[in-house]
SEZA-321188 format. One record per residue (C-alpha): y, z, x; residue number from 0; residue in one letter. Coordinates in pm, 1 decimal. Layout:
! SEZA-321188
R          y          z          x   vogu   marnu
R          Y          Z          X    NUM       A
...
! end
This chain:
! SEZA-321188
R          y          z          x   vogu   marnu
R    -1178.5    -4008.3     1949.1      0       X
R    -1181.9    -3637.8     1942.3      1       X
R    -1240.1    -3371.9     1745.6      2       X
R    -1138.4    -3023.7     1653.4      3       X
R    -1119.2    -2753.6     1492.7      4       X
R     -855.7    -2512.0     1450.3      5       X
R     -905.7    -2176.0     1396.6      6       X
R     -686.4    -1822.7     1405.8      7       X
R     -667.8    -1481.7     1285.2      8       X
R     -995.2    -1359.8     1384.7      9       X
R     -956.6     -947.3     1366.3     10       X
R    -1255.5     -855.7     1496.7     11       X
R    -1329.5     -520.4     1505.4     12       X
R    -1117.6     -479.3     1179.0     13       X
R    -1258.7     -201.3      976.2     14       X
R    -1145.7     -191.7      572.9     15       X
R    -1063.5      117.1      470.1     16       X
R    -1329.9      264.6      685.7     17       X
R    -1561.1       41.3      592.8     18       X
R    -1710.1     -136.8      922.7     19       X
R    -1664.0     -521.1      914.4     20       X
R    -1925.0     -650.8     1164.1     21       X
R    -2160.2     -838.6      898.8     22       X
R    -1844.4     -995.8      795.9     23       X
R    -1757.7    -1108.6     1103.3     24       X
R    -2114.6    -1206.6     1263.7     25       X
R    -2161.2    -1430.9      901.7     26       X
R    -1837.9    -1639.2      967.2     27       X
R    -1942.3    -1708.8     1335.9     28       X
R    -2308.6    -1783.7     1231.6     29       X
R    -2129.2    -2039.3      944.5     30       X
R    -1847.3    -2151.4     1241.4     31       X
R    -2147.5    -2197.1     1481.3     32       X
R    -2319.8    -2448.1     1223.9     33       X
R    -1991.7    -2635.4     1151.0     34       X
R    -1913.5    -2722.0     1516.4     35       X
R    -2255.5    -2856.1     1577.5     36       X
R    -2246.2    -3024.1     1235.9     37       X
R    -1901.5    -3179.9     1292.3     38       X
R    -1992.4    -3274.5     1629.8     39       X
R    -1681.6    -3090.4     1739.5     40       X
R    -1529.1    -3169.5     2100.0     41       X
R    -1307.8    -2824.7     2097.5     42       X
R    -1240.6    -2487.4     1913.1     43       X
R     -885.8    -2362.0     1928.0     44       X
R     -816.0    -2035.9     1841.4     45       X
R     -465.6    -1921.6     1744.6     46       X
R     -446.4    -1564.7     1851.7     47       X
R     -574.0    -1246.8     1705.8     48       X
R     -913.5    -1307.2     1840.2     49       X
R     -941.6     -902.3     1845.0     50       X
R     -790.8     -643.1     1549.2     51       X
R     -651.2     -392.5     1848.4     52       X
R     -547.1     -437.6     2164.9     53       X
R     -840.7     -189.9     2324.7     54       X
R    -1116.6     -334.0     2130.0     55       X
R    -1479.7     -159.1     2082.4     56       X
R    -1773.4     -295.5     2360.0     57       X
R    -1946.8     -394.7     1992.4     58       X
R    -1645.3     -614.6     1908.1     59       X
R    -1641.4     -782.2     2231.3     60       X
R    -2003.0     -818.5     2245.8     61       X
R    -1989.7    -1003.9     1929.3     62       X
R    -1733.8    -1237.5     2103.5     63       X
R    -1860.2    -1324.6     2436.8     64       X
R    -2197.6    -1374.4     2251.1     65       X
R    -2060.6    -1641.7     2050.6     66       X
R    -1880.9    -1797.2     2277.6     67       X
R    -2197.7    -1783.1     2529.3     68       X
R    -2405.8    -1957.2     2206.9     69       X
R    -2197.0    -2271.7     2114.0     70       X
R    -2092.9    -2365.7     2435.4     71       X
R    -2489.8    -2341.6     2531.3     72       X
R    -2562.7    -2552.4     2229.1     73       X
R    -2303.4    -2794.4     2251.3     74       X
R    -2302.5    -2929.7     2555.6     75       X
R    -1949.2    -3098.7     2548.9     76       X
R    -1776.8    -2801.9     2352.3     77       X
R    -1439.1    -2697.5     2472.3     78       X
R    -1283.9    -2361.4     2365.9     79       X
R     -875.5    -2307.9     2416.6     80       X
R     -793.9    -1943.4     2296.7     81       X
R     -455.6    -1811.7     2307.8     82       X
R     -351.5    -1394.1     2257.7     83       X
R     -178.8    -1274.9     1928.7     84       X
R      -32.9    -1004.5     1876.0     85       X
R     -311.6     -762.2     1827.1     86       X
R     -467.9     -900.7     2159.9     87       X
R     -396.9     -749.0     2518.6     88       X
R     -248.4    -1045.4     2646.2     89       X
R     -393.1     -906.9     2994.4     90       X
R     -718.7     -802.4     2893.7     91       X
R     -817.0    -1093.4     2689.8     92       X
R     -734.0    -1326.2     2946.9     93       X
R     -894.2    -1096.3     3246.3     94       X
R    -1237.3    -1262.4     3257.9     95       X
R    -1098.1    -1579.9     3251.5     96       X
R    -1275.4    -1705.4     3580.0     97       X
R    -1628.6    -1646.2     3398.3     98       X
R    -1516.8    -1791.2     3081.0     99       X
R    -1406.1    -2120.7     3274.7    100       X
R    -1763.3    -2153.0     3346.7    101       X
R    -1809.0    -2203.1     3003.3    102       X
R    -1548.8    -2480.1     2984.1    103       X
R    -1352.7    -2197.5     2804.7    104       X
R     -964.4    -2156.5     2862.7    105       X
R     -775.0    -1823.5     2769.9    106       X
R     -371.0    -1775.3     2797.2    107       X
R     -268.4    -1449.4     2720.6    108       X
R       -9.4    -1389.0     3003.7    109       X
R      252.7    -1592.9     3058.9    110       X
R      304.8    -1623.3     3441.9    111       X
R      600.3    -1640.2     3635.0    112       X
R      664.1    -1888.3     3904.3    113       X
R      922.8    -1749.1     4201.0    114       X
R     1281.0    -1716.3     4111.8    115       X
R     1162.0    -1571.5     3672.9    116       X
R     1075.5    -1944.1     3568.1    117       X
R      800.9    -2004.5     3363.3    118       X
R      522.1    -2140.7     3521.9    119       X
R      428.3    -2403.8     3231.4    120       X
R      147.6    -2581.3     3433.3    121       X
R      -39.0    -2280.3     3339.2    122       X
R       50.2    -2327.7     2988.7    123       X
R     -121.2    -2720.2     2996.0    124       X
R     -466.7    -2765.4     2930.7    125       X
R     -649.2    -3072.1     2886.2    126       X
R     -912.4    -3180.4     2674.2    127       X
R    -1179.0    -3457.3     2706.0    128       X
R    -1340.4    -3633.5     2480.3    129       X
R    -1755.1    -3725.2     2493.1    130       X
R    -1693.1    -3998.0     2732.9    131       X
R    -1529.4    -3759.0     2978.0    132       X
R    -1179.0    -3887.2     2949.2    133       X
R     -904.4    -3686.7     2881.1    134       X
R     -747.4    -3785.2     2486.3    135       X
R     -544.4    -3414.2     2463.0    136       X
R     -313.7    -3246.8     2606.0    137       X
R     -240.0    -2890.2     2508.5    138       X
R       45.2    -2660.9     2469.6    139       X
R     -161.7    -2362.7     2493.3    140       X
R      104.8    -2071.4     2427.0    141       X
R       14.7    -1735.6     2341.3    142       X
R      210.0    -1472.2     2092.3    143       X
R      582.4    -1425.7     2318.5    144       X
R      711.8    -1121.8     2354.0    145       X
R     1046.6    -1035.8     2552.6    146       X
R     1086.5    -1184.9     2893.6    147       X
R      785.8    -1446.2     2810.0    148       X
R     1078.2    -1701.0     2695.2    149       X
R     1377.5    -1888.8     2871.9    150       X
R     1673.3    -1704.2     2780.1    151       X
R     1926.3    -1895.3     2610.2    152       X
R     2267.5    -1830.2     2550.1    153       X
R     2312.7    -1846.1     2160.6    154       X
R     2507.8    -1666.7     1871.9    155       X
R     2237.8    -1719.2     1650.4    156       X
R     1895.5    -1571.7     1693.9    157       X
R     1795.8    -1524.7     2065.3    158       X
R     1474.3    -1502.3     2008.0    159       X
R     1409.5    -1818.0     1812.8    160       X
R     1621.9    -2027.5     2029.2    161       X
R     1436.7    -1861.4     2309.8    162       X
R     1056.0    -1973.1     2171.1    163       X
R     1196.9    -2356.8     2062.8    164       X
R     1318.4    -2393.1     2464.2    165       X
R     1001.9    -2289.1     2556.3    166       X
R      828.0    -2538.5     2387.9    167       X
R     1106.2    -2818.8     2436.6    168       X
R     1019.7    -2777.9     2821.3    169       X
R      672.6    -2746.0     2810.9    170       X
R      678.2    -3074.7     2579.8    171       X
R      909.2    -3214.1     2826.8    172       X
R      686.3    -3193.3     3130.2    173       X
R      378.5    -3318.1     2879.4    174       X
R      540.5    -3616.2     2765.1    175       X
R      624.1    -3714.8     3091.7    176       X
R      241.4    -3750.4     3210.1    177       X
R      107.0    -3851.8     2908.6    178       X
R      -72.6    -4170.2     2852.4    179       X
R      -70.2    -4436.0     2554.9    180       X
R     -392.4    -4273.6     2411.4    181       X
R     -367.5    -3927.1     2464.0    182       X
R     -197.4    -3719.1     2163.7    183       X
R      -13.0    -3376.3     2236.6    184       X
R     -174.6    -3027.7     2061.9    185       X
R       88.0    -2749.2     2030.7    186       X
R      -83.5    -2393.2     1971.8    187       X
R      139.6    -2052.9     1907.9    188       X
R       91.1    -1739.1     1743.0    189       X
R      399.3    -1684.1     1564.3    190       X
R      610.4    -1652.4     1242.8    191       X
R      729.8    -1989.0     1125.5    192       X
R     1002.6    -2004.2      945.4    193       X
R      961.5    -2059.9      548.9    194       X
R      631.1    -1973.2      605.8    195       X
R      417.9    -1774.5      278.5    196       X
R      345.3    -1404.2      340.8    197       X
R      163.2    -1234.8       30.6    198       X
R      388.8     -966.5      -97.5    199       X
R      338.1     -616.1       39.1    200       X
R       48.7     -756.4      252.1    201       X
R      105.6     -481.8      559.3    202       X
R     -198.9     -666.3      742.9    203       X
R       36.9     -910.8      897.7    204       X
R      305.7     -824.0     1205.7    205       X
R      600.7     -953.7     1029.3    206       X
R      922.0     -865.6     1078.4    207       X
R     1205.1     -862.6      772.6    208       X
R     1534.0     -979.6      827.7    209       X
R     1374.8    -1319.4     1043.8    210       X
R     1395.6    -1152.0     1372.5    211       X
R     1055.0    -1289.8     1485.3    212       X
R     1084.8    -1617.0     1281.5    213       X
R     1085.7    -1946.0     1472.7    214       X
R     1222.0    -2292.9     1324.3    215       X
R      955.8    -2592.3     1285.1    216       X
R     1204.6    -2779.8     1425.4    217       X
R     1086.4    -2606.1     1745.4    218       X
R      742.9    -2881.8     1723.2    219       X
R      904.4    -3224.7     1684.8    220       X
R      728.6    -3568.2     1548.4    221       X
R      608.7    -3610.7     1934.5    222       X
R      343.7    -3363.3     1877.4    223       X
R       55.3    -3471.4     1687.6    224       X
R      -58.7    -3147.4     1565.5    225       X
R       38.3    -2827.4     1573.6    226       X
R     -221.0    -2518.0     1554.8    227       X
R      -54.1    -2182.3     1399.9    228       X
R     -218.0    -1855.5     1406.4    229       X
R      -30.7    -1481.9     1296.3    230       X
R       -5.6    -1570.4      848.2    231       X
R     -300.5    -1544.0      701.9    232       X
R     -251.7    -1761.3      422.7    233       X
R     -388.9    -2141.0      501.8    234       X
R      -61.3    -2356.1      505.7    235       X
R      145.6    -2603.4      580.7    236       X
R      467.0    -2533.4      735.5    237       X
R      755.4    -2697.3      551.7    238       X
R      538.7    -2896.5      406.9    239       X
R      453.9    -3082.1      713.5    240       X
R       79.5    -3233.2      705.0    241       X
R       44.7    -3161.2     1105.1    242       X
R      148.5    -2816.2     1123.4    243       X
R      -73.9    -2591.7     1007.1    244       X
R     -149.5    -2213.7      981.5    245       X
R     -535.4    -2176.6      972.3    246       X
R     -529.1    -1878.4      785.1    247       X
R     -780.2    -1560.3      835.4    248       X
R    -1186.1    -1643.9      819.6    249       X
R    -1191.8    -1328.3      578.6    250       X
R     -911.9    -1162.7      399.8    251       X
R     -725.5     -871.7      588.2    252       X
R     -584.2     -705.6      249.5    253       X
R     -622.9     -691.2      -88.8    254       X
R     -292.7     -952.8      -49.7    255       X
R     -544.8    -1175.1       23.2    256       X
R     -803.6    -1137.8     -216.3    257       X
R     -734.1    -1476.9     -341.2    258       X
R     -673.3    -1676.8        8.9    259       X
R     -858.1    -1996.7       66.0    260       X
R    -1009.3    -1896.6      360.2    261       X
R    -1128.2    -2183.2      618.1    262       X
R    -1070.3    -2346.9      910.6    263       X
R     -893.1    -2696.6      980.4    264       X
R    -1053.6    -2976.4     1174.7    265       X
R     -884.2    -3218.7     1322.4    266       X
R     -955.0    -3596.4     1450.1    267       X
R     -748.2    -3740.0     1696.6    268       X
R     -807.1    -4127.7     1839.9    269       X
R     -498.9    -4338.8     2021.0    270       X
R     -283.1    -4087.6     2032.8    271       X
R     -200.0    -3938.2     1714.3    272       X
R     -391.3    -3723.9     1469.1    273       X
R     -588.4    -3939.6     1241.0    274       X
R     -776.0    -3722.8      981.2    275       X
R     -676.5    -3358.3      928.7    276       X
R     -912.2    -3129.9      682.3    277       X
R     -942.6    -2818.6      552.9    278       X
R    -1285.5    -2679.6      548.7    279       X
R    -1327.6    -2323.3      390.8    280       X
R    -1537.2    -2040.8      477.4    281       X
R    -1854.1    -1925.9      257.2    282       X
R    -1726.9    -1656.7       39.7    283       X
R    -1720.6    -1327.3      197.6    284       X
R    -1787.5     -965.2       30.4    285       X
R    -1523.2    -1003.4     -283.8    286       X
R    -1233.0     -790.0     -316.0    287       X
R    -1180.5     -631.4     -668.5    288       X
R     -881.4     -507.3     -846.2    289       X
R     -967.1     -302.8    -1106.4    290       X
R     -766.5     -405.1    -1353.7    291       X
R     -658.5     -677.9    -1193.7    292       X
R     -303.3     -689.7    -1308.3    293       X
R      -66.3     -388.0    -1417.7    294       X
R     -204.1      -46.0    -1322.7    295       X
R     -313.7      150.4    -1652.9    296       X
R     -347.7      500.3    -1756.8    297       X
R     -661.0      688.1    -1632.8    298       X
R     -913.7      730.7    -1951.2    299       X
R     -844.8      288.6    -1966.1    300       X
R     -947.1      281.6    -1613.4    301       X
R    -1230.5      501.0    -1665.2    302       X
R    -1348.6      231.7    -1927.8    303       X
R    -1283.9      -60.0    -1780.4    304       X
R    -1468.5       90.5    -1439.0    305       X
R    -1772.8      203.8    -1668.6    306       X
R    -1778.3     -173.7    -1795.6    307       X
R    -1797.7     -345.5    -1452.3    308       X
R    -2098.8     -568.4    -1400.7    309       X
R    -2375.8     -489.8    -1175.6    310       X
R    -2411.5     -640.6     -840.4    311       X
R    -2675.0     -781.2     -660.9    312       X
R    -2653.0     -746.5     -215.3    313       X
R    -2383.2     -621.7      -23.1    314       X
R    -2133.4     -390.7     -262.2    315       X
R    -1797.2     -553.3     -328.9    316       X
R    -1461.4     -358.5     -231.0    317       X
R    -1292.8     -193.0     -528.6    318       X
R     -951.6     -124.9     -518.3    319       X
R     -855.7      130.2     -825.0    320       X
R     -493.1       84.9    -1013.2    321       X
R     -402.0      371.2    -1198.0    322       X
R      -76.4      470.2    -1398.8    323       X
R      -12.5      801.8    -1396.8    324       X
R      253.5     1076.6    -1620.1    325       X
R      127.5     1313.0    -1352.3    326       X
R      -87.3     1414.2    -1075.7    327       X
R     -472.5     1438.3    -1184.8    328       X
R     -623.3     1540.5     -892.3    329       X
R     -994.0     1544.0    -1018.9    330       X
R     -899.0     1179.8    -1051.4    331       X
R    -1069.7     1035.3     -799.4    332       X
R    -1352.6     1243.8     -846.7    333       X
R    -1381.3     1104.5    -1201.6    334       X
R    -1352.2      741.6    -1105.3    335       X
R    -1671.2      850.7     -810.9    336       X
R    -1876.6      962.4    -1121.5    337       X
R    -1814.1      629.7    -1270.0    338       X
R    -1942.8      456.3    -1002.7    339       X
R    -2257.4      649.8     -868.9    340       X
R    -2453.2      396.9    -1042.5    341       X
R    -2324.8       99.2     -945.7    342       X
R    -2283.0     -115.7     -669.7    343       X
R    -1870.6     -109.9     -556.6    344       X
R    -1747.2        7.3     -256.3    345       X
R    -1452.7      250.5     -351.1    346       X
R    -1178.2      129.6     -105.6    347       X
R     -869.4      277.1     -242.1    348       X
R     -686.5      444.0     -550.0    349       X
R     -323.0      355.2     -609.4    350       X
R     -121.3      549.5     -812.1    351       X
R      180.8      420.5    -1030.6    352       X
R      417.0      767.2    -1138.3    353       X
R      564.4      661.1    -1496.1    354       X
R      944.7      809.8    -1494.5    355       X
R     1134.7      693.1    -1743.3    356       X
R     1200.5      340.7    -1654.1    357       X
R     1070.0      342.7    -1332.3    358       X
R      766.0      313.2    -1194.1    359       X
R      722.5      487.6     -782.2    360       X
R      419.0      351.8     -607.5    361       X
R      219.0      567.6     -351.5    362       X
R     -163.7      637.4     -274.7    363       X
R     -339.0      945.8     -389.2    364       X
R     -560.7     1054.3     -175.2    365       X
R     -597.2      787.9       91.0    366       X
R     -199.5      768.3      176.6    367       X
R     -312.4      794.2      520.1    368       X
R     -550.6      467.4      508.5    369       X
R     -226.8      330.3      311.5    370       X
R      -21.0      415.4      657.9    371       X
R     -298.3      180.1      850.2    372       X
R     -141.4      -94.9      660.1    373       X
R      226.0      -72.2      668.8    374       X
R      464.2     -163.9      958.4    375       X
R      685.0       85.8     1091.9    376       X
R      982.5      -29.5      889.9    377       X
R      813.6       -9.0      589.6    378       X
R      705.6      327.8      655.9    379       X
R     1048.9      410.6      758.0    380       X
R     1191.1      234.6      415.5    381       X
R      987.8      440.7      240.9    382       X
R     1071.6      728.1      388.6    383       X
R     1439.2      636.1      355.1    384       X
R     1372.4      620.3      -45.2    385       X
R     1188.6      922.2      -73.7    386       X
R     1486.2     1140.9       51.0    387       X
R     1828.6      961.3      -46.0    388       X
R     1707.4      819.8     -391.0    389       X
R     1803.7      447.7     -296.7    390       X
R     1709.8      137.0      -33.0    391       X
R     1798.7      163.0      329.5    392       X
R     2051.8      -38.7      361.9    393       X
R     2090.6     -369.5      540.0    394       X
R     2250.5     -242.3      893.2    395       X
R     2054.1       19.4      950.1    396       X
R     1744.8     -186.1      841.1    397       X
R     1865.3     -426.1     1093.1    398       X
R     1947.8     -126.9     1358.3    399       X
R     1568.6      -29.3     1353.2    400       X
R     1396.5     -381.1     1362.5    401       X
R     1609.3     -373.6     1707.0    402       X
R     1500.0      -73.7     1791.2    403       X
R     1159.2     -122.0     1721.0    404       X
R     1134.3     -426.8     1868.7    405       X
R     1263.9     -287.7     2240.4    406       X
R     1003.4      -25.8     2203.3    407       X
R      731.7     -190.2     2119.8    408       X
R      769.9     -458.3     2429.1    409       X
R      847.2     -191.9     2620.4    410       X
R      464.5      -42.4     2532.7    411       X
R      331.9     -414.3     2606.4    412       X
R      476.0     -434.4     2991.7    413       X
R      362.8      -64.6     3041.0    414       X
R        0.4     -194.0     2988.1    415       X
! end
């Protein structure tokens, strides 16, 4: 038998609307650190994200080697896959790879190239043992693809989906082919499955509208005992499917997610399939509050309701302020800081409803450049769009820019 547990979406190095993260961060490891000697856990996965930007601070990283340094120290038998995300330097995370492998920990972040373009999947295979020393998994360690990562595949439907699924079909392929009676197959990606849940307007994830970036389940077939999914935040299953699995964030990313189970999943495989599969969630991190927590309402009820808040004992929750506005107040905000100089509430952000007529157009007061931290480029440019022609972008040219976008941005990632 062995063990996992399956974890994703790390962000570290995220700071919340300036606010720095890092006790966060350093209390989930702490709590991770106890649950994989508690479990008596053979091997940590993580799905990608592992950093919040692709150049991350010397503090971030600290915090990172330092835990891995601590659990592989204490458990003896611990092994650690980690794949890149998007927010990771697929180079950089896997540069110190040779020290980390010293540490029984494996990193993929590039995908290599054999001669001639093809893949080189061997790279993409790594086994795990169990306490005996025998090897019961074999992993499909893939990292977050970007363009030229992939086979390509001629297709009229999406090239990039069709692209990802061959991927995996041969690296399967080549698995299957040395695998013995008792060893299952683990499939790890960082990616957007397809009629997967995204919180609405949660900007903290990399998605992209119009299923551009979305990849089929089909793409991890019934030979594959489990499948570990990093890049939603929201702890899932994918179609419903028991062994396919987003972990979800340790901590939420947005106020989206203020109401996220937040865990891990561990995993127990024994003859060759996956025989227990649990969720196990995360201590309760500093609460997100909405304030109110539904509709936005007019200032003098917000002043009320945020003179009513409880007080708080420790570390100050996040306060995100709703307001509905006729027009702009703009000793707003310095009312609502008078209301809480007593109390105990991190002020995170104010966002204003405008009331005209029938409709209601959303944008942040003051802190509409924190608000641009948040959103994707399309969404910026949507809004944009809105702003000047009085109506939605429409459909082609949303489709024109995800393109666009989308050549850019790998473009950015091969410069690096």
């Amino acid at each position: 038998m062995i063990r996992i547990l399956h974890t994703a979406d790390w962000h570290l190095g995220q700071t919340f609307f300036g606010y720095d993260r890092t006790e966060e961060h350093e209390a989930f490891l702490d709590w991770l650190a106890g649950e994989i000697l508690r479990q008596e856990i053979d091997a940590l996965i993580i799905a990608g994200d592992v950093f919040d930007v692709s150049n991350p601070s010397a503090a971030s990283q600290s915090i990172y080697y330092r835990f891995i340094y601590r659990v592989t120290a204490e458990n003896p038998n611990l092994q650690i896959v980690i794949v890149a995300g998007n927010h990771d330097s697929a180079a950089r995370l896997e540069a110190p790879l040779p020290l980390l492998q010293a540490m029984r920990t494996e990193v993929r972040g590039v995908v290599r190239k054999l001669e001639g373009g093809a893949v080189d999947y061997d790279h993409l295979c790594v086994e795990l043992k169990n306490r005996q020393g025998e090897v019961e998994l074999l992993c499909m360690a893939v990292p977050f693809l970007r363009q030229g990562d992939y086979p390509v595949v001629q297709t009229e439907g999406n090239p990039y989906s069709e692209g990802v699924r061959e991927l995996y079909t041969q690296l399967l392929r080549k698995l299957w082919k040395r695998r013995k009676p008792n060893q299952a197959i683990l499939a790890i990606g960082h990616l957007q499955a397809t009629g997967s849940e995204i919180a609405e307007k949660d900007y903290s994830e990399r998605t992209v509208i119009g299923g551009l970036e979305c990849v089929s389940p089909e793409a991890f077939p019934e030979q594959i005992a489990y499948t570990a999914l990093g890049h939603i935040h929201k702890a899932q299953r994918v179609s419903g499917r028991e062994n396919v699995r987003y972990a979800g964030s340790p901590i939420p990313m947005s106020f989206a997610e203020r109401h996220y189970h937040h865990g891990v999943v561990m995993v127990a495989f024994d003859g060759g399939c996956a025989v227990d599969i649990r969720r196990i969630e995360c201590p309760k991190s500093i609460p997100l509050i909405s304030v109110p927590s539904g509709e936005p309402e007019l200032p003098e009820k917000i002043l009320e309701m945020l003179g009513e808040l409880p007080e708080t004992e420790g570390t100050a929750p996040y306060l995100e302020v709703k307001v509905l506005l006729e027009e702009p107040e703009p000793m707003l905000r310095q009312e609502i800081e008078d209301v809480l100089a007593d109390k105990n509430y991190r002020l995170a952000r104010i966002v204003s409803s405008y009331r005209t007529g029938a409709e209601n157009v959303e944008k942040e007061e003051t802190d509409w450049k924190k608000g641009l931290q948040e959103m994707s480029p399309l969404q910026i440019a949507q809004s944009a769009f809105e702003k000047i022609y009085q109506s939605e972008m429409p459909e082609d040219l949303v489709d024109l820019f995800q393109e666009a976008y989308l050549v850019a941005t790998r473009k950015e990632e091969e410069e690096r």
